[in-house]
Backbone bond lengths (Angstrom), bond angles and torsions (degrees), N, CA, C in turn:
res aa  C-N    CA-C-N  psi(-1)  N-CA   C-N-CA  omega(-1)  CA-C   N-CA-C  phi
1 X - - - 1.462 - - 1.530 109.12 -
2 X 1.500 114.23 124.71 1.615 116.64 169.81 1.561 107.72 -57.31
3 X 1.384 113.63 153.89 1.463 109.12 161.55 1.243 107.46 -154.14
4 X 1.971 109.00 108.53 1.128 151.07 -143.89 1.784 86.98 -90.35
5 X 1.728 109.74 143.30 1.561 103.79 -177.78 1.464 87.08 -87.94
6 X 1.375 134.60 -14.06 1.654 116.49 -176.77 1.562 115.75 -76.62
7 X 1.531 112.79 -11.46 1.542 105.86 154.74 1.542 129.50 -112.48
8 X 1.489 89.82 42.75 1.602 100.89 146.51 1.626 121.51 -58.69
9 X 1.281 107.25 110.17 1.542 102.53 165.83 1.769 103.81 120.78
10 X 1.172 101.65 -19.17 1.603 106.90 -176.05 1.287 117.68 -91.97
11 X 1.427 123.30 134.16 1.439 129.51 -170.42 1.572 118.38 -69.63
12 X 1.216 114.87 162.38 1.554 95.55 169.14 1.834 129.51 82.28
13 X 1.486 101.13 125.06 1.929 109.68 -172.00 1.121 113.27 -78.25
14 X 1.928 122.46 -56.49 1.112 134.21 -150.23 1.324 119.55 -71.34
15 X 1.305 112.64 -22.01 1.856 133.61 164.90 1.180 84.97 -49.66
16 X 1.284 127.50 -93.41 1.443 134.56 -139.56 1.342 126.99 -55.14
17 X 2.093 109.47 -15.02 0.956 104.25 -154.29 1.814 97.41 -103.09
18 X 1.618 108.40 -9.90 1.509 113.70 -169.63 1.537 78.53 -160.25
19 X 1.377 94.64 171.64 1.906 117.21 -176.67 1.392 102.21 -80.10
20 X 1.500 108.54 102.67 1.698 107.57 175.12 1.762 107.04 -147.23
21 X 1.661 84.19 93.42 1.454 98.92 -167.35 1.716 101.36 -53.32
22 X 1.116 95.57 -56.00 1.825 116.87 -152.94 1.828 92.89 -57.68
23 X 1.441 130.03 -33.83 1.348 134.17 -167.61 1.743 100.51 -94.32
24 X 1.387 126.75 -11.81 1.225 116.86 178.19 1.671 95.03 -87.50
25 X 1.441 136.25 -50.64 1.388 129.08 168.73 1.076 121.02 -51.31
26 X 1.022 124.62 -36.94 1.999 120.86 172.33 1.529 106.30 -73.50
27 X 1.227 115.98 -25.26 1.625 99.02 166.71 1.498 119.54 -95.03
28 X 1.217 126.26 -6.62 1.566 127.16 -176.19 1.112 101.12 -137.35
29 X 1.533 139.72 26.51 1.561 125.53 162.35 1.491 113.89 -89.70
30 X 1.369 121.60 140.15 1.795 123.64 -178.29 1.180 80.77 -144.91
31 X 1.477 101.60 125.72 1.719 122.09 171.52 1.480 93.92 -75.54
32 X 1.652 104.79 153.25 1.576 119.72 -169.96 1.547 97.42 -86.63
33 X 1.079 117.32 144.52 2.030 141.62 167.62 1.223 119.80 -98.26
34 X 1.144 130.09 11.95 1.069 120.21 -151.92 2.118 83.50 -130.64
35 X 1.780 98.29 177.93 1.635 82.43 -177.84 1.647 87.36 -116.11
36 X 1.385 104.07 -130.10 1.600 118.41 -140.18 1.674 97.11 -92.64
37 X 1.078 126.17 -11.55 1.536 126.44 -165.41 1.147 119.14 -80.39
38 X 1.636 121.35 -2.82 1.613 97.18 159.29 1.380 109.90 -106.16
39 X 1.069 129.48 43.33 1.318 139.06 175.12 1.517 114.74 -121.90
40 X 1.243 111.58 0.55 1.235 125.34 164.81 1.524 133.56 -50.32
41 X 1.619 101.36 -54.61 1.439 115.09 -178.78 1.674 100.93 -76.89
42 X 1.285 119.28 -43.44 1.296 121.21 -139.25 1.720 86.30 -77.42
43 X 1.007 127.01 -45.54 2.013 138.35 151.74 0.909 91.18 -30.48
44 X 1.340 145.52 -75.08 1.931 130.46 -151.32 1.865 87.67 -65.32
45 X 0.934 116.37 -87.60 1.092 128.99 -175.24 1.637 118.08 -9.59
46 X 1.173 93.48 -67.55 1.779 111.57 163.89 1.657 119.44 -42.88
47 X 1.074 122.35 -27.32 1.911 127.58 -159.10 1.653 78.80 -123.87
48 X 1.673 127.10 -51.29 1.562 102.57 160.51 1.673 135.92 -19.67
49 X 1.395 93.85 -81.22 1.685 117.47 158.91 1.292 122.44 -40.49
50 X 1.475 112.71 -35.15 1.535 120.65 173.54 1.999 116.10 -65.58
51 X 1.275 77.71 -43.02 1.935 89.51 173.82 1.587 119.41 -72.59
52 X 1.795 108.07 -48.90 1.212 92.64 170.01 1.470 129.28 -96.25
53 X 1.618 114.37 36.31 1.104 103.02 149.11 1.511 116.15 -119.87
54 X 1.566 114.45 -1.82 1.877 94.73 150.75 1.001 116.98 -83.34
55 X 1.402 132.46 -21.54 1.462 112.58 165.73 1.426 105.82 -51.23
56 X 1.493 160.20 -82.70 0.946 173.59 71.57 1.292 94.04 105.05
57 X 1.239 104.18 -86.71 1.670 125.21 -169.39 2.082 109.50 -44.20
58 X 1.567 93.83 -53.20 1.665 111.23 166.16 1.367 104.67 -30.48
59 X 1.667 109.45 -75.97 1.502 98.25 -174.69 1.282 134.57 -78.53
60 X 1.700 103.79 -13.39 1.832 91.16 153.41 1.775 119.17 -54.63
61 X 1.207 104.56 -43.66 1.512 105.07 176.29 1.693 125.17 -35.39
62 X 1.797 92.47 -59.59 1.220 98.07 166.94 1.654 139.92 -54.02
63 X 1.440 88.92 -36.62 1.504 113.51 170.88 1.699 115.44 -52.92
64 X 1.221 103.34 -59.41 1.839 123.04 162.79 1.575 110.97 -28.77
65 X 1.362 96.14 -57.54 1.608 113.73 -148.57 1.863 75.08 -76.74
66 X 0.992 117.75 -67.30 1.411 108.90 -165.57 1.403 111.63 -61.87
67 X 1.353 132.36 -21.04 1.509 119.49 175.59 1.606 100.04 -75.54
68 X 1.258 126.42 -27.33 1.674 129.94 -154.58 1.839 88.35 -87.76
69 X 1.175 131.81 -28.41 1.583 139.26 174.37 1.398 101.74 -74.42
70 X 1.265 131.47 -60.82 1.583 127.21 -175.36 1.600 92.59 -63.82
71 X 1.028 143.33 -70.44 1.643 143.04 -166.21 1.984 93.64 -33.68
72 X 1.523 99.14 -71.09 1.388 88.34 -167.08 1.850 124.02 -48.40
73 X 1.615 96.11 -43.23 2.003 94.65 168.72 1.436 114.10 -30.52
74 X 1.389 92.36 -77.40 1.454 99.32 167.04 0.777 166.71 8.72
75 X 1.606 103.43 -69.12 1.722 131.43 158.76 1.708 102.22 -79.71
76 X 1.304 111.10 -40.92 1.731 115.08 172.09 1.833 91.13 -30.52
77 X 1.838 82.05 -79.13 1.664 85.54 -149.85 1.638 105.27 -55.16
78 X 0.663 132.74 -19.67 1.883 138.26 -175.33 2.026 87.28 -53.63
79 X 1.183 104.68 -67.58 1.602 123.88 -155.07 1.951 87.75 -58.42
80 X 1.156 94.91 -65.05 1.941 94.36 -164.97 1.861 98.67 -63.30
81 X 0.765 144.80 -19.76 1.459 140.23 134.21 1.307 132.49 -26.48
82 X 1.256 107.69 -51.67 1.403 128.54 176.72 1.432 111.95 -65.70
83 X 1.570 98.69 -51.80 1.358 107.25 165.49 1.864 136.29 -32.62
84 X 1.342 108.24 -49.23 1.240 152.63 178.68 1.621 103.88 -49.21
């Protein structure tokens, strides 16, 4: 059996010796005690990130919409030129 220094600390043989997801959680799972408060920040943070990336995304949109408007002039004026 290898013995990896990144599973220092982890319970349990039969993980290590073949892929056994379900037997590495039954030997190293501890339900949390604690209540809702460190999940606090990581929530602001989260609906933060949530805002500035539709703002973000919005003005690529806009950005689009306005490069896809100059493209079409463009080709207008190219064509009524041609015309000429």
């Amino acid at each position: 059996m290898v013995e990896m220094k990144e599973w220092d600390g982890f319970e349990g043989r039969l993980w290590k010796e073949e892929i056994n997801v379900r037997q590495f959680i039954q030997d190293n799972y501890t339900p949390y005690e604690g209540d809702e408060s460190f999940s606090k920040d990581l929530q602001k943070l989260q609906i933060s990130f949530g805002e500035h990336f539709r703002n973000f995304r919005k003005k690529k949109e806009q950005k689009a919409e306005c490069l896809t408007w100059i493209q079409r002039l463009y080709h207008q004026s190219l064509r009524m030129m041609q015309d000429i």
